[in-house]
C-alpha positions as CSV (number, residue, x, y, z in Angstrom):
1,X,0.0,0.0,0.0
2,X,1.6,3.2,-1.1
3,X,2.5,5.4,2.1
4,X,1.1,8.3,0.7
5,X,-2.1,7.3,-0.7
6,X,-4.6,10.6,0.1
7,X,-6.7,8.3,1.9
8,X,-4.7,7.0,4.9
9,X,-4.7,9.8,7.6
10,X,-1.7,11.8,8.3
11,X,0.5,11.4,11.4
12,X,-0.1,14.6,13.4
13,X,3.6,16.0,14.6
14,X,1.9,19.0,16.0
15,X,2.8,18.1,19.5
16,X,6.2,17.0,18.9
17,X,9.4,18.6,20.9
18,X,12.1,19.6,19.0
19,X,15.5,19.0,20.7
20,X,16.9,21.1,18.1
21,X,17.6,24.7,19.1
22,X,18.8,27.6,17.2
23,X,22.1,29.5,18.3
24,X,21.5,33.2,20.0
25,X,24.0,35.1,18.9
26,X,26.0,36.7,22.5
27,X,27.0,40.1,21.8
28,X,29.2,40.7,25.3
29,X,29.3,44.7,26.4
30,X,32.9,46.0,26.7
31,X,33.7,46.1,30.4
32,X,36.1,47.1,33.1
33,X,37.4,46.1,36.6
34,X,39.2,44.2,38.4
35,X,38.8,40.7,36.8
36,X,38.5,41.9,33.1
37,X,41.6,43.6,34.0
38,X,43.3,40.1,35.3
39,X,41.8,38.8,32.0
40,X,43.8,41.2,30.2
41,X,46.9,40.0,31.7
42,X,46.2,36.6,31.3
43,X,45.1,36.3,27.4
44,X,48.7,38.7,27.2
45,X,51.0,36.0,29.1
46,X,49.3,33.1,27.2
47,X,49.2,34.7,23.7
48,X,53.1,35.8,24.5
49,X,54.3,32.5,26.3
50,X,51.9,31.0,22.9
51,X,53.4,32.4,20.1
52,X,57.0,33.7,21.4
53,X,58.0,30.2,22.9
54,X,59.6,28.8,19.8
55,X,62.0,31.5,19.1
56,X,64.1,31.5,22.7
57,X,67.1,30.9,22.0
58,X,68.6,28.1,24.2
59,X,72.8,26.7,24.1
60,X,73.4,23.6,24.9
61,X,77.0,23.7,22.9
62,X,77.4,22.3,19.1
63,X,75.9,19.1,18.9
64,X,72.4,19.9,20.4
65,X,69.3,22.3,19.1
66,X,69.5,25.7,20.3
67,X,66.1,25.9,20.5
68,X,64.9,26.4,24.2
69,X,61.7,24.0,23.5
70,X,61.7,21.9,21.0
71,X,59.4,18.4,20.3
72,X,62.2,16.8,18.1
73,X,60.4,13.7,16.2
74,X,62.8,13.0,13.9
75,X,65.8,12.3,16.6
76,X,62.6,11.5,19.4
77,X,63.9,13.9,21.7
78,X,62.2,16.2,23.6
79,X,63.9,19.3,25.2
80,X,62.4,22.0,27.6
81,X,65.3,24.4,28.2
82,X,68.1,22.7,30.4
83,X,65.9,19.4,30.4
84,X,66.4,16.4,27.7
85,X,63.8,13.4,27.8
86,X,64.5,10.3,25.6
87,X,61.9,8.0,24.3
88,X,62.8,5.4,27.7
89,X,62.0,8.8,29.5
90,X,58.5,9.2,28.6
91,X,57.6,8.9,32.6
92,X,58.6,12.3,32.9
93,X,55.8,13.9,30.2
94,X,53.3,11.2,32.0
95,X,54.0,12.7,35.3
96,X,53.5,16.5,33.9
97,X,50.2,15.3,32.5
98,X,49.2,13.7,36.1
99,X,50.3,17.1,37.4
100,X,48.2,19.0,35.2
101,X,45.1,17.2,35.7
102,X,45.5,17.1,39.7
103,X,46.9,21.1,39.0
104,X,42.7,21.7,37.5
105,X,41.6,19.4,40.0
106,X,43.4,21.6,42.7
107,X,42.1,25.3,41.1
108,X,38.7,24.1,40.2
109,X,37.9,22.7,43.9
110,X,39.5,25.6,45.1
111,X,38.5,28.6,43.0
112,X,35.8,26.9,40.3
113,X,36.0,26.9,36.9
114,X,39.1,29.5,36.8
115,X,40.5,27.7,34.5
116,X,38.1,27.9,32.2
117,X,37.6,31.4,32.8
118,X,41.0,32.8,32.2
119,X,43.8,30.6,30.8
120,X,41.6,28.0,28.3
121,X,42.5,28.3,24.8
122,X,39.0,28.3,24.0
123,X,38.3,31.2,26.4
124,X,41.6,32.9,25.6
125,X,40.9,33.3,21.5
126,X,37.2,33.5,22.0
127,X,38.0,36.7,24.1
128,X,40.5,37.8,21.4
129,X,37.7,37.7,18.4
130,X,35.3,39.3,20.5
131,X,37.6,42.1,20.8
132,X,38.0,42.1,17.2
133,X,34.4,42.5,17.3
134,X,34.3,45.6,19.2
135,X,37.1,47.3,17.5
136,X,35.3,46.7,14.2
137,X,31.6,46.4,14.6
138,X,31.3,48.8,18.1
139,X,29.9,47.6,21.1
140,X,27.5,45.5,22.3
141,X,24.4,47.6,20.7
142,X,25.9,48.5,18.1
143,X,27.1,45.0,17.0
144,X,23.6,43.8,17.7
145,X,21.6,46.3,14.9
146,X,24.4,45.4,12.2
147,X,23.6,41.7,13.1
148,X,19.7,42.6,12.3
149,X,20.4,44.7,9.4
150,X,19.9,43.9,6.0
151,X,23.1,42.6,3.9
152,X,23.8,45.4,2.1
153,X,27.5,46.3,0.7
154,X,28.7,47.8,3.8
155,X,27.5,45.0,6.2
156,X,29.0,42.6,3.6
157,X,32.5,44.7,3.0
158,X,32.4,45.0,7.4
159,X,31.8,41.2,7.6
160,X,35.0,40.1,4.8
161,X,37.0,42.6,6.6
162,X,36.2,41.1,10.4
163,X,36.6,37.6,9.0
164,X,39.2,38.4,7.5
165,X,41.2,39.2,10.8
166,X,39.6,35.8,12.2
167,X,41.9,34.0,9.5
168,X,44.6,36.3,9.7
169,X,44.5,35.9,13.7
170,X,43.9,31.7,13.4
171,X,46.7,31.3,10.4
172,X,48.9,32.8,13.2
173,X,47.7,30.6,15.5
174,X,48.3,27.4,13.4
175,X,51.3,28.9,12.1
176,X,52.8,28.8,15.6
177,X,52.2,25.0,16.2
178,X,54.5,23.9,13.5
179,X,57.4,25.6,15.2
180,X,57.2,23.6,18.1
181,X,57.9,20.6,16.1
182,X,61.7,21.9,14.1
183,X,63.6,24.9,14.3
184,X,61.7,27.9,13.8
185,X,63.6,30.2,12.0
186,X,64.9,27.3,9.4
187,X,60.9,26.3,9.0
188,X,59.7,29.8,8.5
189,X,62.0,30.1,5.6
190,X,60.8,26.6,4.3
191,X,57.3,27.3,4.4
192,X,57.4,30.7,2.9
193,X,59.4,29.5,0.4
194,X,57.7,26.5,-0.4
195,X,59.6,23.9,0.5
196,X,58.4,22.8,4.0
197,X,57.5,19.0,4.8
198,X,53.8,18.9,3.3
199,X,52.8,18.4,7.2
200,X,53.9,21.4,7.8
201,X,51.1,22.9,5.5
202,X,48.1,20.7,6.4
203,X,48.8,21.0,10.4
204,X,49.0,24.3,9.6
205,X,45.4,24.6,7.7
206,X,43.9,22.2,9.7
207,X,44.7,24.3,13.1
208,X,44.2,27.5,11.1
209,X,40.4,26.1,10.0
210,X,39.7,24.8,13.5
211,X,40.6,28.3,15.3
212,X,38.7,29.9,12.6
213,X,35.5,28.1,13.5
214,X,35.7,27.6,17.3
215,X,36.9,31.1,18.2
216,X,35.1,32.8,15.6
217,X,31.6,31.3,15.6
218,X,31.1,28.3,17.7
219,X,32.4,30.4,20.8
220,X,30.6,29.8,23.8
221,X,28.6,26.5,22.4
222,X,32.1,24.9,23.0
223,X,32.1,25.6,26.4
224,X,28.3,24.4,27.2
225,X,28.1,21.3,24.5
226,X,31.7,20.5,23.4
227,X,33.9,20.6,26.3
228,X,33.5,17.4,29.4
229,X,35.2,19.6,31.8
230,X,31.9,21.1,33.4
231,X,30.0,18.3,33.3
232,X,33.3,16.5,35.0
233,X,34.0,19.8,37.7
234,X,30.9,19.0,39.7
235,X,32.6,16.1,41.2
236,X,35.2,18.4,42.1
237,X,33.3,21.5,43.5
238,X,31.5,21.2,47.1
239,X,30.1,23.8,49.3
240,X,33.5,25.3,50.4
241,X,34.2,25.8,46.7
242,X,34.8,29.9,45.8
243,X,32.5,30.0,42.5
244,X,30.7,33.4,41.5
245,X,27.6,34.0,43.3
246,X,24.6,36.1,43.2
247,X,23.4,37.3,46.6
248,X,19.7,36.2,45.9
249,X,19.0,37.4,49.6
250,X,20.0,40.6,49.2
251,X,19.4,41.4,45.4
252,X,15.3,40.3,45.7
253,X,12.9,41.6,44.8
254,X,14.4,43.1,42.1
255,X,13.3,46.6,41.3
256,X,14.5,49.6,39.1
257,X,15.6,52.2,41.3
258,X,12.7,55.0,40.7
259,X,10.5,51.6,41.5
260,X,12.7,51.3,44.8
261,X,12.0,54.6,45.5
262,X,8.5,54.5,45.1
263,X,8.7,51.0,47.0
264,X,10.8,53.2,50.0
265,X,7.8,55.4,50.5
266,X,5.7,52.8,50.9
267,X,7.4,50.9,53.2
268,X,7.4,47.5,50.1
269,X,10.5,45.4,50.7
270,X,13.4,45.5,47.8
271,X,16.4,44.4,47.1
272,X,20.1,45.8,45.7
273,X,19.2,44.3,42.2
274,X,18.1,47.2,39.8
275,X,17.8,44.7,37.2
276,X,19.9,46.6,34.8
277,X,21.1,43.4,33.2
278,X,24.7,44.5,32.8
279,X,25.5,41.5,34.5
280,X,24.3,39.4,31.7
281,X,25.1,42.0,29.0
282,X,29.0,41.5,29.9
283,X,28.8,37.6,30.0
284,X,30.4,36.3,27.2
285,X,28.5,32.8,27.4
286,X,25.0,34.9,27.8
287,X,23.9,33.2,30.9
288,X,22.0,35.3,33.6
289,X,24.4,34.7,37.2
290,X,20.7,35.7,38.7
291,X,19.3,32.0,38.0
292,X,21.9,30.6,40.2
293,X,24.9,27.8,39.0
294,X,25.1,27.3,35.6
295,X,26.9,24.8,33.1
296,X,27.3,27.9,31.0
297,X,29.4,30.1,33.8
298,X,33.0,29.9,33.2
299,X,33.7,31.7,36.8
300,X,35.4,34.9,34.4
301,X,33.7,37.1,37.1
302,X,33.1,39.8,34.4
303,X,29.7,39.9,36.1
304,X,31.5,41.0,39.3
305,X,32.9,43.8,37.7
306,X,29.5,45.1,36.1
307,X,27.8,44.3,39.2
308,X,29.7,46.5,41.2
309,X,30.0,49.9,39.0
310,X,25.8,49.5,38.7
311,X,25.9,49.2,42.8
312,X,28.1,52.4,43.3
313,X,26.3,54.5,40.5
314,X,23.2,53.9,42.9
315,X,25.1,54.4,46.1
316,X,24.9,50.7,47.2
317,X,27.2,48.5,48.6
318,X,29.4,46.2,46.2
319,X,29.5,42.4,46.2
320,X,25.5,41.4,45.0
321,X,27.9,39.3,42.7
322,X,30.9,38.1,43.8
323,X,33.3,35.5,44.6
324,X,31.8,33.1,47.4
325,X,31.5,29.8,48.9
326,X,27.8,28.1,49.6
327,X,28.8,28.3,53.3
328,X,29.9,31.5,53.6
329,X,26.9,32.8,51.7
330,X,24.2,31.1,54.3
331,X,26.6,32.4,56.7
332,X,26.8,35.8,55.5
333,X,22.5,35.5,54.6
334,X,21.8,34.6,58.5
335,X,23.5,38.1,59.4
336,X,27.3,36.5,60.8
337,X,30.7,36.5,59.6
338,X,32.0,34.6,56.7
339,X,35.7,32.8,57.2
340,X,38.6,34.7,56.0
341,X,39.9,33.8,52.1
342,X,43.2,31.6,53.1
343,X,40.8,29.9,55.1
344,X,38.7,29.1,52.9
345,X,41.7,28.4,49.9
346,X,43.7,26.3,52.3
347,X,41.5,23.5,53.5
348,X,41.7,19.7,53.8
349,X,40.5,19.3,50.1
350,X,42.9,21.9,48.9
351,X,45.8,20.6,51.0
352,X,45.6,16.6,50.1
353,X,45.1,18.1,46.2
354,X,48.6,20.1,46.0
355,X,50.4,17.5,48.3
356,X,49.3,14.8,45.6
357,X,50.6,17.4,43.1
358,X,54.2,18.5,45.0
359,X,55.1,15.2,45.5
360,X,54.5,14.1,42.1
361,X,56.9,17.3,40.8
362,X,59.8,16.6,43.9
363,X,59.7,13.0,42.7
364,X,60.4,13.9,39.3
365,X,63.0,16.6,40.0
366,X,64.6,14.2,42.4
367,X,64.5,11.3,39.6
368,X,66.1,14.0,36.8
369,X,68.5,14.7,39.6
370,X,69.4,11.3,39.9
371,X,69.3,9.8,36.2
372,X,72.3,8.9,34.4
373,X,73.2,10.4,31.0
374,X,74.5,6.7,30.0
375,X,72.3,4.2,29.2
376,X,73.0,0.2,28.0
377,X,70.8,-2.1,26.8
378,X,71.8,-5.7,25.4
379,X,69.8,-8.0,23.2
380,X,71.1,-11.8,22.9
381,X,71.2,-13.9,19.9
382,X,68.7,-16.4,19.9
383,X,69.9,-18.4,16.8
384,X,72.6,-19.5,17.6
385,X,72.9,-19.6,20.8
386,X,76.7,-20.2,21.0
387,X,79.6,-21.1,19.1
388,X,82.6,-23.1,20.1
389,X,86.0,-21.5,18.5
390,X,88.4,-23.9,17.2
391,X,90.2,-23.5,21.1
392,X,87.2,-24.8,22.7
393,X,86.2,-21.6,23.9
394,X,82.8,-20.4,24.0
395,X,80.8,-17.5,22.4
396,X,77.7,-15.4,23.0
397,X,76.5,-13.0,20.4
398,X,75.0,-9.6,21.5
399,X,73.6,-6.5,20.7
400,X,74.2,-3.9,22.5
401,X,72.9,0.3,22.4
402,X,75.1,2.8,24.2
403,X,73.3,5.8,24.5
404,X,74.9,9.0,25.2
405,X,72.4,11.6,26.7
406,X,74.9,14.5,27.0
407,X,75.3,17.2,24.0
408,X,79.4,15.8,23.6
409,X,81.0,13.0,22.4
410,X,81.7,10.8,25.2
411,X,84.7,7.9,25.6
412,X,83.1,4.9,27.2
413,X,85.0,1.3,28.7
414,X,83.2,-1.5,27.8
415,X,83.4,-4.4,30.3
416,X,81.4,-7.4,31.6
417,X,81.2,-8.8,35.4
418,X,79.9,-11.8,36.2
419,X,81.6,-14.0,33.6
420,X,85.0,-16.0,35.2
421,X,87.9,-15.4,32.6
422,X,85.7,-14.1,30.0
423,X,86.3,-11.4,27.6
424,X,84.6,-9.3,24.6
425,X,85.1,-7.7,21.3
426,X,83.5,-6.6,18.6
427,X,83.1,-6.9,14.3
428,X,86.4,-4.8,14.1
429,X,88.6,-7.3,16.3
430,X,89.2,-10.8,16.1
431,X,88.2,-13.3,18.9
432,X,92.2,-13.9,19.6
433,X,92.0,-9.9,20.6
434,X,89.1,-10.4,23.2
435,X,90.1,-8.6,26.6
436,X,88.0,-7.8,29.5
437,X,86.7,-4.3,28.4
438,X,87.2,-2.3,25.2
439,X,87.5,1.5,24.5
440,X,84.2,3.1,22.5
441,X,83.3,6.5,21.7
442,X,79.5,7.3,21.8
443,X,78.5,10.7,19.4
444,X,76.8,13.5,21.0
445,X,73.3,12.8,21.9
446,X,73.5,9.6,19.9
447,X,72.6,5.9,20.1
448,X,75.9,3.7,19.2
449,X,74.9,0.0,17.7
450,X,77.6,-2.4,18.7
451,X,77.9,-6.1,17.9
452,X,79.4,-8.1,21.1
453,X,80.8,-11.1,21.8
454,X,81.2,-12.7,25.0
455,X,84.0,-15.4,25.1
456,X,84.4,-18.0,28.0
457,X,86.9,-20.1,28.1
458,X,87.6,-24.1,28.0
459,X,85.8,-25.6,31.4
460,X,83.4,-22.6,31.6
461,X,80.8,-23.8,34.0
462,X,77.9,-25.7,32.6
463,X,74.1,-23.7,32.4
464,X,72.7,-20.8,31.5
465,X,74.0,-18.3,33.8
466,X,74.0,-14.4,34.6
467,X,76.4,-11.7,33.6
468,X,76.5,-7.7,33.4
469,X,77.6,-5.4,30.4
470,X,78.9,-2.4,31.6
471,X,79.7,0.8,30.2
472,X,81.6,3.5,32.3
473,X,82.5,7.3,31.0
474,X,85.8,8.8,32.7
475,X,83.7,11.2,35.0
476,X,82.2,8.5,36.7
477,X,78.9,7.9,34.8
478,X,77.6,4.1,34.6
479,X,75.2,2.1,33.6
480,X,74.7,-1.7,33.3
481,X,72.3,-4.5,31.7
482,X,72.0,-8.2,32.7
483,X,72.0,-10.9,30.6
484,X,72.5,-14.6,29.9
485,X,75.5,-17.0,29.0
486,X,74.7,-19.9,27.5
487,X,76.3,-23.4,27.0
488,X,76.0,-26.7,25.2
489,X,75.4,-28.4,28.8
490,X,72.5,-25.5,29.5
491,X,70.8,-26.8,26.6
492,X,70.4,-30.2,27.7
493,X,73.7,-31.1,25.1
């Protein structure tokens, strides 16, 4: 039966829900204060620490980078100033991963969502292209009638121009990645000259398109749909928690201030609020602080700021909004003092967070304090497992990796313990000129390949049995690897 025959009633979808709902474009009002001020400072440091990281300049003599942070694939190095971690050193970017998650767990059960207010990338560029937005289209009001007005040439010519600075601004950004990952000033004159790795171009595009959209027009619906972190910070906020709070006890009933006036006469309770709106006006995720906790409040406290010029314009007192724990607000509701901010900071919760996150950073100073810039590791033939020379001797063959972690060539002694009478040597020698240790230089901040022989003599013991491979340098830097010696007899021969 055809689905559509004229006779078969249609499905009424009148009282559906839609789960689908448009995007309001947030138009924030150019502030000032206190936190927009510390915002200011922030997006600065981040932008600067961002885009001006690649080009320090670090020594570390002539056979290292002198790039003070540099993620070297090619060679698998990674170096962070004075620090150089190897690929067998990866433990030491796990730990600063732990300690930047228990770092946001430490902030965001102490202060909120600060984080997300001041130092997320997200937040950082989104506050960038808003600026853009003021400097191009005017403020709040203004951007909000060119957002209703027809397109006409001028909309359209102000509209190629802003986005225009969007991609100029997220090319930048992009841009910047890439030099992380080589030496800036030798990549900057590949790419403009065209003959960059073709990575170098698509990271480049791709982070360029990405910034584009986010910051530019996605904006705060990364922050309430995209991003886990606020669905994740309620398990680390509680009531002693400093988030942004509206005074609901003081600010209601809300009331204009000729209303209040009027209200004053006749002796009708009202509150601080004026209902202005600035507070919402300035948000740049367009929440209203007034409805209580949000999963669209990103702590930036520009509502404090707006908050408090509207309350001394009227001659009232400041903090309707402001920075407060749940206790100290039904503390400060019921008429008695709330506890003082270090306090508050600096409690049990706070404390077990940044002794998880100390120890974690004194471990790993005390482990780059302790680590050896030689390290040997030794893989054993399996086929064959020995030899027997023409003497009746017996050998081994090994394969063993000196690595030299320094930025100079280092002369190492070769040696073994463990193995009664035996000796080594390498491709180069003959077994006749085995001897107890051998002379070897490692390259700077190079992995030397060697192929090893172990010799025992005639009447070595029978079995499989342990020995060491040692390397030494003349300053007194070691290192050693285990590993086995095998015989016809430990074979079952």
């Amino acid at each position: 039966m055809n689905a559509h025959d004229p006779k078969l009633p249609r499905a009424d979808h009148s009282n559906q829900i839609s789960f689908y709902a448009k995007r309001k474009g947030v138009f924030p009002r150019k502030t000032d204060g206190t936190f927009r001020r510390f915002k200011w400072a922030v997006m600065i440091v981040c932008l600067a620490v961002y885009w001006g990281t690649p080009w320090i300049r670090w020594n570390r003599g002539p056979y290292a980078p002198d790039q003070a942070v540099l993620i070297d694939l090619a060679h698998r190095r990674f170096y962070m100033f004075d620090i150089e971690i190897w690929p067998h050193e990866f433990y030491f970017v796990a730990g600063l991963l732990i300690m930047a998650g228990v770092g946001l767990f430490l902030v965001t059960s102490a202060v909120g969502r600060a984080w997300c207010g001041y130092a997320c990338p997200q937040t950082v560029w989104t506050d960038l292209f808003q600026h853009v937005d003021r400097l191009i289209d005017g403020d709040r009001n203004a951007q909000i009638r060119l957002q209703n007005a027809p397109w006409t040439a001028s909309k359209l010519a102000r509209r190629v121009f802003k986005w225009g600075v969007y991609l100029g601004i997220s090319f930048l950004t992009g841009g910047a990645w890439i030099f992380y990952y080589a030496d800036a000033p030798t990549l900057q004159h590949a790419f403009w000259t065209g003959t960059a790795d073709p990575i170098a171009y698509t990271t480049t595009g791709v982070l360029t398109l990405t910034t584009f959209w986010l910051g530019g027009f996605m904006r705060e619906q990364v922050c309430v749909y995209m991003c886990p972190w606020p669905r994740i910070q309620t398990a680390m906020l509680d009531e002693k928690s400093l988030t942004v709070t509206y005074k609901h006890w003081r600010g209601e009933p809300r009331m204009s201030v000729k209303a209040a006036q009027k209200a004053q006469g006749s002796n009708q309770p009202f509150g601080d609020c004026i209902d202005c709106m600035q507070c919402v006006a300035v948000c740049p995720t367009g929440i209203d602080i007034r409805k209580g906790p949000q999963i669209g409040c990103i702590t930036c406290a520009l509502c404090i700021d707006a908050c408090d010029k509207a309350m001394k314009d009227v001659g009232r007192p400041r903090g309707l909004i402001d920075y407060c724990t749940l206790v100290d607000a039904n503390l400060e509701q019921h008429g008695q003092h709330d506890a003082p901010l270090l306090k508050t900071i600096f409690r049990p919760r706070t404390l077990v967070y940044f002794g998880v996150w100390a120890s974690i950073g004194v471990a790993m100073l005390f482990m780059l304090g302790q680590r050896t810039r030689i390290d040997v590791s030794v893989a054993k033939d399996r086929n064959p497992e020995y030899v027997m020379l023409s003497n009746g001797s017996l050998r081994n063959g090994f394969t063993v990796k000196l690595r030299n972690m320094e930025d100079r060539p280092r002369p190492m002694t070769l040696s073994i313990a463990g193995l009664p009478r035996g000796a080594i040597f390498t491709d180069d020698m003959e077994a006749e000129d085995a001897r107890p240790s051998l002379a070897v230089t490692v390259p700077a901040d190079e992995t030397r390949r060697l192929r090893v022989y172990a010799v025992a003599p005639r009447g070595a013991k029978p079995g499989e049995f342990l020995f060491q491979i040692k390397a030494n340098d003349r300053e007194g830097g070691q290192d050693s690897a285990h590993t086995t010696f095998t015989t016809p007899e430990g074979n079952g021969q």
